[in-house]
C-alpha positions as CSV (number, residue, x, y, z in Angstrom):
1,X,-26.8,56.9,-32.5
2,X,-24.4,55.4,-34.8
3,X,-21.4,56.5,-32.7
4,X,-23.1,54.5,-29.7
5,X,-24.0,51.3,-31.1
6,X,-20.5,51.3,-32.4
7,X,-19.3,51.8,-29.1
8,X,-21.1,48.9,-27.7
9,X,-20.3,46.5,-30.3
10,X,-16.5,46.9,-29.7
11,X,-17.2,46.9,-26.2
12,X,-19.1,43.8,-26.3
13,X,-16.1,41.9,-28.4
14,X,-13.5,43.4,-26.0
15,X,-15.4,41.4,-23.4
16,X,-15.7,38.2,-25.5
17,X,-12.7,38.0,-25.9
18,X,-10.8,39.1,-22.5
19,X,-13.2,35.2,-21.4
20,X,-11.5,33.2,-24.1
21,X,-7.9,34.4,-22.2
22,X,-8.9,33.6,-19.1
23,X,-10.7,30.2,-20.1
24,X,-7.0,29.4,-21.7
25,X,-5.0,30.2,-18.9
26,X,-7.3,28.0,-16.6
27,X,-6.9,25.0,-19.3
28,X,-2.7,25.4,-18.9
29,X,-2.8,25.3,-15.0
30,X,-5.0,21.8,-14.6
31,X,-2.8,20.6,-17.6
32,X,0.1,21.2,-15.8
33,X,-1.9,19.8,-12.3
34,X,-3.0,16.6,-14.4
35,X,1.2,16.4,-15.3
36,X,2.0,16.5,-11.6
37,X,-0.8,13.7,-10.5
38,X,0.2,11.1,-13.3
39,X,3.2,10.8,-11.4
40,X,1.1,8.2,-8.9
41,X,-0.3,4.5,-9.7
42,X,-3.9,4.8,-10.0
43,X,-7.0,2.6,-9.9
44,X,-9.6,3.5,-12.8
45,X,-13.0,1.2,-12.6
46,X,-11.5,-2.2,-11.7
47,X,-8.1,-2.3,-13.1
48,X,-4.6,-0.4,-11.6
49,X,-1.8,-0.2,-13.9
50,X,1.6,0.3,-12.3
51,X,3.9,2.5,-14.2
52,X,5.2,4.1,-12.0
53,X,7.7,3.1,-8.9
54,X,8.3,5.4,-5.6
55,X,11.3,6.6,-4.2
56,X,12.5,3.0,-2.7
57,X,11.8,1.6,-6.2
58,X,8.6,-0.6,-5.4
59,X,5.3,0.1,-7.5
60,X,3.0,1.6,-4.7
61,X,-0.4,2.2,-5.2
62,X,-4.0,2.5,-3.2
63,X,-7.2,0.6,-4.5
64,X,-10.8,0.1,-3.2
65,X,-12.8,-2.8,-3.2
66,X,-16.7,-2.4,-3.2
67,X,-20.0,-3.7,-4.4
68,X,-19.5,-2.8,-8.1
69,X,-15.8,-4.2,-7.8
70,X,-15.2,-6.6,-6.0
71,X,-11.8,-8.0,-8.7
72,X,-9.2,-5.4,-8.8
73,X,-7.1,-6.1,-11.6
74,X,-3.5,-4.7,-11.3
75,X,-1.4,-5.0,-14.2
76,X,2.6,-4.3,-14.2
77,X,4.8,-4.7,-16.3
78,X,8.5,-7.1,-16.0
79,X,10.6,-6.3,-18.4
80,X,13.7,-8.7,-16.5
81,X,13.0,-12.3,-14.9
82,X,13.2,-12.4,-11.1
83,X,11.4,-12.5,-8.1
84,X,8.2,-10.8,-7.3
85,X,7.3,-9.7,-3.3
86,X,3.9,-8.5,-3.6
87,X,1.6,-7.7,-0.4
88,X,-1.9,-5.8,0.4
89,X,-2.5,-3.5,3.4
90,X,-5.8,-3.0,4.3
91,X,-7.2,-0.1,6.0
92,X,-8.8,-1.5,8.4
93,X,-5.5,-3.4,9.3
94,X,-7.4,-7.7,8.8
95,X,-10.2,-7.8,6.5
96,X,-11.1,-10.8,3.9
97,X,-8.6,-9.3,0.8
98,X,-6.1,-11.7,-1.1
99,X,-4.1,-12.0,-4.2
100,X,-6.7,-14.5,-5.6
101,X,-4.9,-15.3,-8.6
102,X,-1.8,-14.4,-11.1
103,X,-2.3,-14.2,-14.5
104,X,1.4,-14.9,-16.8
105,X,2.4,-13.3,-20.0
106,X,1.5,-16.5,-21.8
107,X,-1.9,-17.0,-20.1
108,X,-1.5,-19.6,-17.7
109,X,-2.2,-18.8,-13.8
110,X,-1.8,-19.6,-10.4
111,X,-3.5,-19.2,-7.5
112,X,-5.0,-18.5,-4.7
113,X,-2.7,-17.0,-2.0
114,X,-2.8,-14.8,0.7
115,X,-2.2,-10.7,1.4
116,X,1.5,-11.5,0.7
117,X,2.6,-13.0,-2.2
118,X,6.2,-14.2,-2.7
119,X,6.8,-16.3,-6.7
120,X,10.0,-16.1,-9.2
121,X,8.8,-14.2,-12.3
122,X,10.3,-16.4,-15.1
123,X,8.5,-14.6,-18.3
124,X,9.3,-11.1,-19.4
125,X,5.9,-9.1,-20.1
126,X,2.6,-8.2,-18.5
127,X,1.7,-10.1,-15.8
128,X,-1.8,-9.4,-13.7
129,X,-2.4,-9.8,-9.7
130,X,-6.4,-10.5,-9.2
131,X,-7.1,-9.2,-5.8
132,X,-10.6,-9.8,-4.2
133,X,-11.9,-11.8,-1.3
134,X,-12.3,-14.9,-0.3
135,X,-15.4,-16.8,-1.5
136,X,-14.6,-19.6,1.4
137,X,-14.9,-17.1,4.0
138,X,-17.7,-15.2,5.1
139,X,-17.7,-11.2,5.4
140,X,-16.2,-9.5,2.1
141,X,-13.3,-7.0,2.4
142,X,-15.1,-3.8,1.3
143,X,-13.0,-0.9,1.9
144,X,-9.9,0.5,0.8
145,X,-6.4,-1.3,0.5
146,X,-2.7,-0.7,-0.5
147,X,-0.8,-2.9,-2.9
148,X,3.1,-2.6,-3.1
149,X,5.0,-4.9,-5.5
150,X,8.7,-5.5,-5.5
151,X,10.4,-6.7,-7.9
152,X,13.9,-7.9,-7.5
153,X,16.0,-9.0,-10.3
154,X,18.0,-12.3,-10.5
């Protein structure tokens, strides 16, 4: 009797731990997954950072306007003075999306323009684009949207 319930035991630890192995090994892959996908400029809540620049060296990213958003803030940031070429792409190809307003390292803005936004960069830091639609225009862009930023260097 003893000889079994010894035998179980062990076998019942063996078990436990052979999971705790293969719970590890699936933690490593989606780290190394997660890795791989921060690689790409992307839009958490209402804000899109852009870190990250493509192989033709523009910031590149997809956003998505909709009831519980309707500002996307994207933040990037200039480390050199020069010019920035900014435009959105919709998906729908027209829709009512703009670059309502940009928001300068030292706090002062301008605004609003259009889905392409051409203006010389002339402070180094973190500047924000405010994209949303139109409040003069009926039907609201709800839908998703590319933003690509170039900036080119004086």
């Amino acid at each position: 009797m003893k000889n079994w319930s010894l035998l179980l035991i062990s076998i019942f630890f063996f078990s436990c731990q052979q999971k705790e192995n293969k719970k590890a090994s699936t933690e490593s892959t989606t780290s190394v997954v997660q890795q791989e996908k921060k690689q790409e400029n992307e839009q958490i809540g209402d804000t899109i950072a852009m870190s990250f620049k493509n192989e033709e060296n523009v910031f590149a990213a997809e956003g998505r306007l909709d009831s519980l958003n309707s500002k996307i803030y994207v933040k990037f940031n200039s480390g050199d003075l020069g010019k920035l070429n900014a435009q959105i792409v919709p998906d729908q190809g027209k829709g009512n999306i703009r670059f309502n307003q940009i928001i300068f390292p030292d706090k002062t803005s301008d605004g609003p323009f259009g889905m392409d936004l051409k203006i010389p960069l002339q402070q180094k830091g973190t500047h924000i684009l405010v994209i949303g639609h139109s409040l003069m225009a009926d039907n609201p862009y709800y839908g998703k949207f590319k933003v690509q930023l170039n900036i080119q260097k004086e």
